[in-house]
Structure formats: structure tokens, C-alpha cells
Residue frames as a rotation matrix with the C-alpha (Angstrom) as fourth column:
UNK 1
0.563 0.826 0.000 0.00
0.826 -0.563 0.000 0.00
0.000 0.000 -1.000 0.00
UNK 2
0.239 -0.758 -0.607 3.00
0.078 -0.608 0.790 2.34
-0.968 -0.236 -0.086 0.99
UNK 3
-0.669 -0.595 0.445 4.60
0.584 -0.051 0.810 1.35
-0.459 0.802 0.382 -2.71
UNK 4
-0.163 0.818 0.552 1.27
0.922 -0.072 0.380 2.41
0.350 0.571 -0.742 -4.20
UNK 5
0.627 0.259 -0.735 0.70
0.642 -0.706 0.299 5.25
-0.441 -0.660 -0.609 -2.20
UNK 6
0.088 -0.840 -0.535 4.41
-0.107 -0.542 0.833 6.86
-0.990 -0.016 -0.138 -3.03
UNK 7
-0.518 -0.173 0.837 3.59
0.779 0.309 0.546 6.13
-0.353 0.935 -0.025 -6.67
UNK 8
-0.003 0.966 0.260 0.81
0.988 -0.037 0.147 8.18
0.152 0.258 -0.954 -6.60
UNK 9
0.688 -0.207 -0.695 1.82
0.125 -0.910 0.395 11.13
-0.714 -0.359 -0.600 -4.72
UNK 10
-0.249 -0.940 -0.233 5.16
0.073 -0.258 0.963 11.31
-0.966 0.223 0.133 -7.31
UNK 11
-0.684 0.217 0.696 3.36
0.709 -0.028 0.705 10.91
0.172 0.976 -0.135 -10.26
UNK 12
0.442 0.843 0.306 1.31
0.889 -0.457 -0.028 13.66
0.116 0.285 -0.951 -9.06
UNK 13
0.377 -0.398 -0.836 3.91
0.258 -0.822 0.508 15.74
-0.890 -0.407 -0.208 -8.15
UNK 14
-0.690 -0.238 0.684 5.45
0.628 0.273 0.729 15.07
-0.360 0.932 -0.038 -11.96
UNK 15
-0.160 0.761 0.628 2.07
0.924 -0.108 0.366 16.15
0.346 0.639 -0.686 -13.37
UNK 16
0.434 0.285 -0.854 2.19
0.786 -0.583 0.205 19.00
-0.440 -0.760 -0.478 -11.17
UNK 17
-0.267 -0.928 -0.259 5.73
0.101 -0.294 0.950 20.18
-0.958 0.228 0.173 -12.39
UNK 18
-0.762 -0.057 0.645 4.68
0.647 -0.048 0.761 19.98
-0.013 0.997 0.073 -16.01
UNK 19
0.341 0.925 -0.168 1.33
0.940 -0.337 0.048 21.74
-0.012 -0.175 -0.985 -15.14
UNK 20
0.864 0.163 -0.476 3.13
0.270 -0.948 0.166 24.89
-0.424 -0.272 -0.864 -13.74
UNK 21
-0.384 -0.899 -0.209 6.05
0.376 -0.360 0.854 25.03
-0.843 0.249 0.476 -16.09
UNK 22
-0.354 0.556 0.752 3.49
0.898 -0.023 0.440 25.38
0.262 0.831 -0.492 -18.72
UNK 23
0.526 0.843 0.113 1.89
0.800 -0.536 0.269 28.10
0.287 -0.052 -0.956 -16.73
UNK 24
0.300 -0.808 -0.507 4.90
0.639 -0.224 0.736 29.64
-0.708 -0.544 0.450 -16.17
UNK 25
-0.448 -0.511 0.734 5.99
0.661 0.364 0.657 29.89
-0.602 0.779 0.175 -19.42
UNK 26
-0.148 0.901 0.407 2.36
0.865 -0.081 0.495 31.30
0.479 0.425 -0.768 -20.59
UNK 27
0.044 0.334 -0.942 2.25
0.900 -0.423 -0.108 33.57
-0.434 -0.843 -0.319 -17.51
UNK 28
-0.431 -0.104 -0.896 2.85
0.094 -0.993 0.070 36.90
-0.897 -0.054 0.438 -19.06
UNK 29
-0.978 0.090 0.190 1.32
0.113 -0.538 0.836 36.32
0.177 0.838 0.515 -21.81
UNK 30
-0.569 0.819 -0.073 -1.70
0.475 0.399 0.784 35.65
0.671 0.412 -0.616 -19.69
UNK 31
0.290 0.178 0.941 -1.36
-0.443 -0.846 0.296 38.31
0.849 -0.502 -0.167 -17.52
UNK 32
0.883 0.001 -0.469 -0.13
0.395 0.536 0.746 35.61
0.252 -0.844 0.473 -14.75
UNK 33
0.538 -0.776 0.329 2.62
-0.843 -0.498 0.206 36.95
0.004 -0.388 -0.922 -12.23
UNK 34
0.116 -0.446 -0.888 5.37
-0.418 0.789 -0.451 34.46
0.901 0.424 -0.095 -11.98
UNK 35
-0.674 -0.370 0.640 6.21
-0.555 -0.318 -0.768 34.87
0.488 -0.873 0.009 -8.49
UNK 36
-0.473 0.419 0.775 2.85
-0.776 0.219 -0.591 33.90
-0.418 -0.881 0.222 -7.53
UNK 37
0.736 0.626 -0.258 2.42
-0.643 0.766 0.024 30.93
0.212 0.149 0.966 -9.56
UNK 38
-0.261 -0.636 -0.726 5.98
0.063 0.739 -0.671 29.63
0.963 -0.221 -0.153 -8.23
UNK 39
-0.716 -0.163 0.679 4.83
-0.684 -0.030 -0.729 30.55
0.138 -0.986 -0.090 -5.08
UNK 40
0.320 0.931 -0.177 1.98
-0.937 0.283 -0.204 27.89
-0.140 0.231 0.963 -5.68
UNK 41
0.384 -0.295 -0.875 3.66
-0.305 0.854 -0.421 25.45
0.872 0.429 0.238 -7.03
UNK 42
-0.807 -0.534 0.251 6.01
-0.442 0.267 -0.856 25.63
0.391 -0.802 -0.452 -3.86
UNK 43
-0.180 0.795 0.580 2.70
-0.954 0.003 -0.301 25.43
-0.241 -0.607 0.757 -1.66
UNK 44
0.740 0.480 -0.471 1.23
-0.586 0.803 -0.103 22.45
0.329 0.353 0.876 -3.86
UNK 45
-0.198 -0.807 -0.556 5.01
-0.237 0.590 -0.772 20.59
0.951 -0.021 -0.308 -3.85
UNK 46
-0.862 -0.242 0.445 5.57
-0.466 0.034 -0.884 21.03
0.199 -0.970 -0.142 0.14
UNK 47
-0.128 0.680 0.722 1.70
-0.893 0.238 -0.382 19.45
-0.432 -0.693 0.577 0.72
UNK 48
0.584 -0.055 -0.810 2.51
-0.740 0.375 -0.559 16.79
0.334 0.925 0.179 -1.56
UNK 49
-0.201 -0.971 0.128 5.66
-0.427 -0.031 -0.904 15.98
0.882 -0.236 -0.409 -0.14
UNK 50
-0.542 0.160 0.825 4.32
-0.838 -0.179 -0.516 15.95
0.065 -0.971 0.231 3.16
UNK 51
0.454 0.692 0.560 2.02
-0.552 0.713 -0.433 12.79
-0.699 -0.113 0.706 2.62
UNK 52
0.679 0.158 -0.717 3.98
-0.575 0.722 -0.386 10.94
0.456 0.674 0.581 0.53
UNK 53
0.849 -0.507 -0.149 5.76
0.466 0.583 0.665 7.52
-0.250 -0.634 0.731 2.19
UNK 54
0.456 -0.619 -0.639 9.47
-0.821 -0.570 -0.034 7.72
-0.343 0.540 -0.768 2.11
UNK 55
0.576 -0.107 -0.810 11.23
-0.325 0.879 -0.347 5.13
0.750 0.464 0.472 0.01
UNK 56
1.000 0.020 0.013 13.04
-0.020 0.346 0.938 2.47
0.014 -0.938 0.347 1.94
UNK 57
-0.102 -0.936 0.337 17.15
0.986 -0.140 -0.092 2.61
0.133 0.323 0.937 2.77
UNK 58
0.191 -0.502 0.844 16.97
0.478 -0.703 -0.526 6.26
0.857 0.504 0.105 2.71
UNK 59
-0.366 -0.872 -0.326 19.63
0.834 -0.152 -0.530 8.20
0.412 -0.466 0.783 4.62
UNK 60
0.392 0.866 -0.312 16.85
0.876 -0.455 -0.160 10.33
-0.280 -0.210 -0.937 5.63
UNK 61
0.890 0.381 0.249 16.75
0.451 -0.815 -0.364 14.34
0.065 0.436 -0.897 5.38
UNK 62
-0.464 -0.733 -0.497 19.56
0.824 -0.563 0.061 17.24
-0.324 -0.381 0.866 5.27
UNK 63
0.618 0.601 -0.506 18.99
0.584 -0.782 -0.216 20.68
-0.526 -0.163 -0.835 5.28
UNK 64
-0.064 -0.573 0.817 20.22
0.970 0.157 0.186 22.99
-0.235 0.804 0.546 2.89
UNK 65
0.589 0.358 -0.724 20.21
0.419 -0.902 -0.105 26.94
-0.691 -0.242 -0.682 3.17
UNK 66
0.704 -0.112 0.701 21.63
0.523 -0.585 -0.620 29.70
0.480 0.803 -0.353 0.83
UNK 67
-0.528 -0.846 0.077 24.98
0.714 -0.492 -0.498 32.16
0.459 -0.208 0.864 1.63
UNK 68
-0.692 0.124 0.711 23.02
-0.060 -0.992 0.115 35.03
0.719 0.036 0.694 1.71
UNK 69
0.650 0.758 0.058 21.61
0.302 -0.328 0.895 34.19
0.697 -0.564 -0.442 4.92
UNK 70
0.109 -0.628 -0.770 24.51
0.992 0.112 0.049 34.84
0.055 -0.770 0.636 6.72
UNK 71
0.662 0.377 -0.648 25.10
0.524 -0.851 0.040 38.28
-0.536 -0.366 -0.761 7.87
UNK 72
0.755 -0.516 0.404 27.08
0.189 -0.419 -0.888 40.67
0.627 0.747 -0.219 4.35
UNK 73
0.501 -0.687 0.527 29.69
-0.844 -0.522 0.122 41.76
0.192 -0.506 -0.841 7.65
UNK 74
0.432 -0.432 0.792 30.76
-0.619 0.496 0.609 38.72
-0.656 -0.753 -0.054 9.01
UNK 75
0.251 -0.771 -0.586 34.25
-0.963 -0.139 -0.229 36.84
0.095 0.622 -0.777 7.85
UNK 76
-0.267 -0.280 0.922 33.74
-0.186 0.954 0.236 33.41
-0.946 -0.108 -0.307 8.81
UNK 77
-0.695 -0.137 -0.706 33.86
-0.693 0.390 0.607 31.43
0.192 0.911 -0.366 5.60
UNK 78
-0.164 0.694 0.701 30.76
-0.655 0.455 -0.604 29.24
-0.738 -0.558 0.379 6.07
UNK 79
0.673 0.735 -0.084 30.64
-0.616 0.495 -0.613 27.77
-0.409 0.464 0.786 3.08
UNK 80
-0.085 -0.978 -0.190 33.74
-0.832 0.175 -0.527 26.46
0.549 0.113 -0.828 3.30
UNK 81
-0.520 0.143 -0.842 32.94
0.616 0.745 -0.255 24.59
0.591 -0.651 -0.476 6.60
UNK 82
0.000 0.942 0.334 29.97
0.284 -0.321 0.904 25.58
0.959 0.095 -0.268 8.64
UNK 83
0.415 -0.184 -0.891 31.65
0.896 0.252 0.365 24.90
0.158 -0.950 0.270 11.80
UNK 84
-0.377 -0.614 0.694 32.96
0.752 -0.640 -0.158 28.14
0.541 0.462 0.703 11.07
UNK 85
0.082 0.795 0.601 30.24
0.271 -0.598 0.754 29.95
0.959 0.101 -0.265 11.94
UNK 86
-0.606 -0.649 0.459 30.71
-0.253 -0.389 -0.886 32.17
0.754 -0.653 0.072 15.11
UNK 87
-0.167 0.645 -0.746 26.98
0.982 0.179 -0.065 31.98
0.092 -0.743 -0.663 16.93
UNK 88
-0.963 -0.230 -0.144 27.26
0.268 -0.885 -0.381 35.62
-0.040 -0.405 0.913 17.05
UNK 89
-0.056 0.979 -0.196 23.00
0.754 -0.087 -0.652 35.47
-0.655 -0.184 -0.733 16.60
UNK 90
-0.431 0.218 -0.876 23.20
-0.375 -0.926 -0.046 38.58
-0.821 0.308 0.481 14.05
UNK 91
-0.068 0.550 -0.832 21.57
-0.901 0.325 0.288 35.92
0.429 0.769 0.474 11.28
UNK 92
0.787 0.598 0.152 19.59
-0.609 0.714 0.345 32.75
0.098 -0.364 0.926 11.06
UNK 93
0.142 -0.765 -0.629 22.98
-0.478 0.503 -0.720 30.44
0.867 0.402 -0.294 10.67
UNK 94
-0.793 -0.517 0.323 23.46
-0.551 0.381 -0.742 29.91
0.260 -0.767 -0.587 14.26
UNK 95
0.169 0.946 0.277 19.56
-0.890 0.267 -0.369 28.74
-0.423 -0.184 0.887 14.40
UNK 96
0.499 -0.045 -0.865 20.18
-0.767 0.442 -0.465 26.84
0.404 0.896 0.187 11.53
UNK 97
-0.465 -0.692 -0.551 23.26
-0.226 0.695 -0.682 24.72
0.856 -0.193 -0.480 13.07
UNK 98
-0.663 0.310 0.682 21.44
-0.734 -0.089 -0.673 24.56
-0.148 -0.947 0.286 16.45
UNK 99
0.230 0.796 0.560 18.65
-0.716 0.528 -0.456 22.70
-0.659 -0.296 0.691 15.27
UNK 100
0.547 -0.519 -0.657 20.89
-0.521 0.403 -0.752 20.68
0.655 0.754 -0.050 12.82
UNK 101
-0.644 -0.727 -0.237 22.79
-0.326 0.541 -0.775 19.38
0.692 -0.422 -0.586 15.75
UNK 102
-0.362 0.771 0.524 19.89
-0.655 0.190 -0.732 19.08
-0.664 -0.608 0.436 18.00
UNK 103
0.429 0.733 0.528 18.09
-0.695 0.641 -0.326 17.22
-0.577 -0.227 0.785 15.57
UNK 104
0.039 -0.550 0.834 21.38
0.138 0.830 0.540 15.04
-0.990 0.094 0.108 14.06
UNK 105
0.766 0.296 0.571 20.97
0.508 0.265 -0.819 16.55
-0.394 0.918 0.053 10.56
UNK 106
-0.219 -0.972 0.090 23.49
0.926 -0.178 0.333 17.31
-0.307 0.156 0.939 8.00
UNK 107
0.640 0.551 -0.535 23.43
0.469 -0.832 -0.296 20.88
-0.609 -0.061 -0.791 7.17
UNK 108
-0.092 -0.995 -0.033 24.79
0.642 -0.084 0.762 22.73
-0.761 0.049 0.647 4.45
UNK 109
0.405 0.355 -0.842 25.14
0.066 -0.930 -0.361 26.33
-0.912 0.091 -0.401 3.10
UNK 110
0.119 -0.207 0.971 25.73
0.939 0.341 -0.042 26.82
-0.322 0.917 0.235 -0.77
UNK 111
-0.433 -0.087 -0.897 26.05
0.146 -0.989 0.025 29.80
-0.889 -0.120 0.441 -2.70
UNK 112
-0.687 0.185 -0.703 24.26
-0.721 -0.295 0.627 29.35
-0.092 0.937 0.336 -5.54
UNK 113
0.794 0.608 -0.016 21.23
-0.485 0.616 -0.620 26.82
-0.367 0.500 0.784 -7.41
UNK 114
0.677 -0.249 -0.693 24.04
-0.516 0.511 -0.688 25.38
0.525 0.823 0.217 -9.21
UNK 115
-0.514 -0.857 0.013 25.98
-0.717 0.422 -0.555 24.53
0.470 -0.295 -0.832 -6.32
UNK 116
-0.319 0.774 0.547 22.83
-0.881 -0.030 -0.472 23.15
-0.349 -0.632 0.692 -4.43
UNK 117
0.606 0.706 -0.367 21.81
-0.787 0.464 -0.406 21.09
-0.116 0.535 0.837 -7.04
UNK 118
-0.068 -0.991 -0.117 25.37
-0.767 0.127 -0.629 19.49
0.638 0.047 -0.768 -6.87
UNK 119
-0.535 -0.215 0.817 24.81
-0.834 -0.018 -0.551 18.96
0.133 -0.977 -0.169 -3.30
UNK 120
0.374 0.772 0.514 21.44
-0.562 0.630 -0.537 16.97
-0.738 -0.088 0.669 -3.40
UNK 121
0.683 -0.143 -0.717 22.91
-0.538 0.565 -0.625 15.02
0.495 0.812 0.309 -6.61
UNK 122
-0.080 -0.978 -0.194 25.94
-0.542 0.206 -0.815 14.07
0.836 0.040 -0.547 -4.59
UNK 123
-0.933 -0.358 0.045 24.53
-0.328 0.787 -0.523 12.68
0.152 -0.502 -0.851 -1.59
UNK 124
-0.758 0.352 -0.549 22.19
-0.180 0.696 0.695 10.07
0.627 0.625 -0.464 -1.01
UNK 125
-0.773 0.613 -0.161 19.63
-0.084 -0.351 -0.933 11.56
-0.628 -0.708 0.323 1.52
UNK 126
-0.428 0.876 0.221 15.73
0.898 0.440 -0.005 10.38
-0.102 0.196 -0.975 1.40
UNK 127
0.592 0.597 0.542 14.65
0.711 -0.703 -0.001 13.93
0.380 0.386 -0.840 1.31
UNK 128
-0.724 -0.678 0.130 15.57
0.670 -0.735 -0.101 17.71
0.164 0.014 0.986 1.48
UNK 129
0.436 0.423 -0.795 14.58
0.713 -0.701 0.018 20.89
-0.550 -0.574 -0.607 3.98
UNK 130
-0.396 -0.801 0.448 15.53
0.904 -0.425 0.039 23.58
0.159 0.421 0.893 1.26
UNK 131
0.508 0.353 -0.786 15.68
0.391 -0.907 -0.155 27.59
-0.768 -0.228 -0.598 1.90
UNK 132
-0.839 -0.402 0.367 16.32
0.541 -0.539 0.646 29.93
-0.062 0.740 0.670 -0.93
UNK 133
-0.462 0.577 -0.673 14.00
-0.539 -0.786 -0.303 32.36
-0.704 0.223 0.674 -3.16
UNK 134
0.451 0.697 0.557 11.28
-0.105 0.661 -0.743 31.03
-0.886 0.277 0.371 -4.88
UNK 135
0.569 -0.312 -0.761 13.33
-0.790 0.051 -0.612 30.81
0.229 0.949 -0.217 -8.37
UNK 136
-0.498 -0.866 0.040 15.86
-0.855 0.484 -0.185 28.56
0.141 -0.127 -0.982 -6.83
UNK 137
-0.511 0.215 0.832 13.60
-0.397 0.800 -0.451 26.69
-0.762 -0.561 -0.323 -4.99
UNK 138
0.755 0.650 -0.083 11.09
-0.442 0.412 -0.796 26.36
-0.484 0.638 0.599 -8.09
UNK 139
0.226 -0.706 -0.671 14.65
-0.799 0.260 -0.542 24.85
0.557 0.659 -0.505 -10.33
UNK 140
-0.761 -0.396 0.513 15.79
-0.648 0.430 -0.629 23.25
0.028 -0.811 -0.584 -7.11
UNK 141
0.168 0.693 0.701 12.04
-0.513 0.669 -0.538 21.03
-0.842 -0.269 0.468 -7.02
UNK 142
0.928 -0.197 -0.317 12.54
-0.126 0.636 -0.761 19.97
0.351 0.746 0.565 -10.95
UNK 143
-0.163 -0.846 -0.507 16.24
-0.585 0.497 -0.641 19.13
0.794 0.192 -0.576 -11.00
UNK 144
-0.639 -0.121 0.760 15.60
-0.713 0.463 -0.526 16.90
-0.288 -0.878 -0.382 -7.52
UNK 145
0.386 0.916 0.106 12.74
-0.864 0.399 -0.307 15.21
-0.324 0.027 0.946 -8.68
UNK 146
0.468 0.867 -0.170 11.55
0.078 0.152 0.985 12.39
0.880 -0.474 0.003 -7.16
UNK 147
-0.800 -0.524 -0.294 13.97
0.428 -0.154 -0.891 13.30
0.421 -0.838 0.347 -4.50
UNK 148
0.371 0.851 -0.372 11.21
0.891 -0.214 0.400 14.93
0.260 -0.480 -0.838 -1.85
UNK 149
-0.795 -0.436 0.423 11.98
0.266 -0.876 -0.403 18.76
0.546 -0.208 0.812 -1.35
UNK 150
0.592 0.702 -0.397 9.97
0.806 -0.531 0.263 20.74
-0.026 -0.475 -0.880 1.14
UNK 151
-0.355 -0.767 0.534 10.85
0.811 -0.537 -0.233 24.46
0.466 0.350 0.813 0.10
UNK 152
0.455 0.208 -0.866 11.01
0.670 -0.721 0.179 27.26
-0.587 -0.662 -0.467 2.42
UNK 153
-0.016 -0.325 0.946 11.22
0.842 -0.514 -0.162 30.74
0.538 0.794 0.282 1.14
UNK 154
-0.580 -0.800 -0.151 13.51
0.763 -0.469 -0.446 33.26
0.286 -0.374 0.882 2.49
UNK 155
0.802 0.538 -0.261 12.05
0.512 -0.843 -0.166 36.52
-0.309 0.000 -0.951 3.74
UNK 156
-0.335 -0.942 -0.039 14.39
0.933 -0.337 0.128 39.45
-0.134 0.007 0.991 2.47
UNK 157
0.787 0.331 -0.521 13.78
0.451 -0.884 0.120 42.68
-0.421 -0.329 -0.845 4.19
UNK 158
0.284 -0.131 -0.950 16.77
-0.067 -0.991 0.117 43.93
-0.957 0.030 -0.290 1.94
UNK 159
0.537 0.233 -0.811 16.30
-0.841 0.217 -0.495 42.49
0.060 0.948 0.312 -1.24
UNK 160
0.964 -0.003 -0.268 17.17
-0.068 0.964 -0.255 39.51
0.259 0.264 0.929 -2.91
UNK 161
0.661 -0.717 -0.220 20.65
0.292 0.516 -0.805 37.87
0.691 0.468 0.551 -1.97
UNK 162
-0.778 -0.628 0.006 22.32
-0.020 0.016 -1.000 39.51
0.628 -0.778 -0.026 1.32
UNK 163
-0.913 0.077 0.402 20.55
-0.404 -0.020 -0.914 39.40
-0.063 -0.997 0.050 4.88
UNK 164
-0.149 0.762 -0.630 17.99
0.004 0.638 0.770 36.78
0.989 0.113 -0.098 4.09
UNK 165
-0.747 -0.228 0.625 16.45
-0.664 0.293 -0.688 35.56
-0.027 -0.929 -0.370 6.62
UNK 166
-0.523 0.532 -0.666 14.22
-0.420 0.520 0.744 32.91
0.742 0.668 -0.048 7.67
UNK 167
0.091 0.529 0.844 11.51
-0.960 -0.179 0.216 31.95
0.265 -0.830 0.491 9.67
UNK 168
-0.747 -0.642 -0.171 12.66
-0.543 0.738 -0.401 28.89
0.384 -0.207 -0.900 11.94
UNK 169
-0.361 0.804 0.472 9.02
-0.304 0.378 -0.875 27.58
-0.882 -0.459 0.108 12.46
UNK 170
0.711 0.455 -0.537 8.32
-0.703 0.434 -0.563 26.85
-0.023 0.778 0.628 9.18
UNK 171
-0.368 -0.814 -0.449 12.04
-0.656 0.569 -0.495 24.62
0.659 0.113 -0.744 8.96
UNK 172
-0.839 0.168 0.518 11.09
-0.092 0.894 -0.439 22.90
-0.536 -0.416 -0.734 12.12
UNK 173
0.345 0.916 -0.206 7.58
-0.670 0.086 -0.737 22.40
-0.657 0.392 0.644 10.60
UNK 174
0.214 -0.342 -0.915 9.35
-0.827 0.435 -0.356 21.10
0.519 0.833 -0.190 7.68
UNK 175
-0.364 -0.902 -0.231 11.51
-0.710 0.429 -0.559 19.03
0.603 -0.039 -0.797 9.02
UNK 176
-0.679 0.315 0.664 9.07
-0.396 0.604 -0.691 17.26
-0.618 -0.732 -0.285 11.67
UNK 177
0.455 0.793 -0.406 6.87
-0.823 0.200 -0.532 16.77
-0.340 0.576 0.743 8.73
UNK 178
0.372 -0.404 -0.836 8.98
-0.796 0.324 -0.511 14.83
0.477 0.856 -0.201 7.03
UNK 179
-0.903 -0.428 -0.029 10.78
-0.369 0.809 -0.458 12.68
0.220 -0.403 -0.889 9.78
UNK 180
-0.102 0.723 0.683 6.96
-0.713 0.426 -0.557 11.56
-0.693 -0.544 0.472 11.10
UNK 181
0.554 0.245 -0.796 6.42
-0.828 0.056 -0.558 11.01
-0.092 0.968 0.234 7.26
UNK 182
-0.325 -0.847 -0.420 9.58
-0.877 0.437 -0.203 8.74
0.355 0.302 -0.885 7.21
């Protein structure tokens, strides 16, 4: 029932993904905003996700966040090695590791979609807590697929790409979704 179950959800997520790349695509000429039909799609993906089994064997979840939440001043090299990171609380990062070590998960900060997509290609984890902007994350759900993503989108109170930030109740949200889910 599980096998059947996790067919279903993925082949609807599939049908989903073609659905809104089409409507993407179309969107301006049909007067549709893009923004808010990736921001849909996200929505649709993440409740999707959320109810489908995970397959068996898998190395369960890691989390996956963006440079540009770290704070544009500060000289640790995080994306180098996270352990870097001071704690100094002036961005979400120290959340981030906190509940990464609290809840045993790997965690790990990219600078880019193209390095991201690396990441999730390279190891062999049953699903993925990503945080980015809704372009990344909408690329970031097709190139993963049927990998499970649950995408969180950044808030950025000074535009795209430096002092992101993010709300750490939707992640844990995420992230308990998914392990119950497992």
C-alpha cells in the first residue's frame, strides 16, 4: 500500500511540475505573475511531499540553506565549513546549526542553485529541507525530482541575496513533517 501510495503522490507531483512550467511559461502572456504561480507550485510541492511515504534505505533528510543568509559583515567562511560559523545570533545560521545538531541533521550552506543542485545530486539523503527564493527553490524542485523537497522561502527585508532571513518555524515544521512522514 506504501509502494502504491508513493507512486501516486510522485506521479502527481510530476504532473504538477509539467502543469506549472506550462503556466509559467504562458504567464505573461496571460497576464499571470510568476512569483505567484511559483509561489503555488512551492505550496502544492511542500503538501505533496508531506504525505507521501518515504522510500526504503533512505539516509533520511539534510537541510540545505543559501549564503546570503549569513550576515554581508561577518568573515567566517561558512561555506567552506559551517563549523565556522561564530553563533554571534546577528543571522539565522546559528539557528540553523542549532537545530541541525539538535536534531542530528546534516546541514549545508551553498552559494548558488548550481551549487545546491550538486549537493542533493551528490549525496544520497531520502529527502531535502531547502531555503532559498522562490526561483531557486522552483529549479531546485525539478532538477531533484523524485527526491522529496519541502521548500522554504527566504524573507528578504533587503532584497534579494544579502541578509535573508528565515523563519525557523516553518524549517522545524518542515523538518518534523517529514521525519513523522519517514
Amino acid at each position: 500500500m506504501q509502494r502504491l501510495k508513493r507512486f501516486l503522490i510522485r506521479s502527481l507531483r510530476f504532473l504538477v511540475q509539467i502543469v506549472f512550467s506550462i503556466l509559467i511559461g504562458l504567464g505573461k502572456w496571460l497576464g499571470l505573475s510568476e512569483e505567484e504561480l511559483i509561489g503555488r507550485h512551492i505550496r502544492i510541492n511542500n503538501y505533496l511531499v508531506k504525505h507521501e511515504p518515504w522510500p526504503a534505505g533512505s539516509n533520511g533528510l539534510f537541510l540545505l540553506a543559501p549564503s546570503c543568509l549569513q550576515n554581508k559583515d561577518c568573515t567566517a567562511k561558512i561555506t567552506n565549513d559551517i563549523q565556522e560559523c561564530r553563533r554571534c545570533g546577528r543571522c539565522n545560521v546559528k539557528d540553523l546549526l542549532e537545530m541541525a545538531e539538535t536534531r542530528q541533521l546534516p546541514l549545508m550552506v551553498v552559494t548558488g542553485g548550481t551549487v545546491a543542485r550538486e549537493r542533493v545530486k551528490e549525496n544520497n539523503y531520502g529527502g531535502v529541507i531547502a531555503i532559498a527564493c522562490e526561483r531557486e527553490l522552483e529549479t531546485g524542485i525539478r532538477d531533484a525530482f523524485p527526491l522529496p523537497v519541502i521548500a522554504i522561502i527566504n524573507e528578504r527585508p533587503e532584497g534579494p541575496c544579502v541578509n535573508t532571513r528565515i523563519d525557523m518555524k516553518k524549517v522545524e515544521e518542515g523538518v518534523n513533517e517529514l521525519l513523522e512522514g519517514a
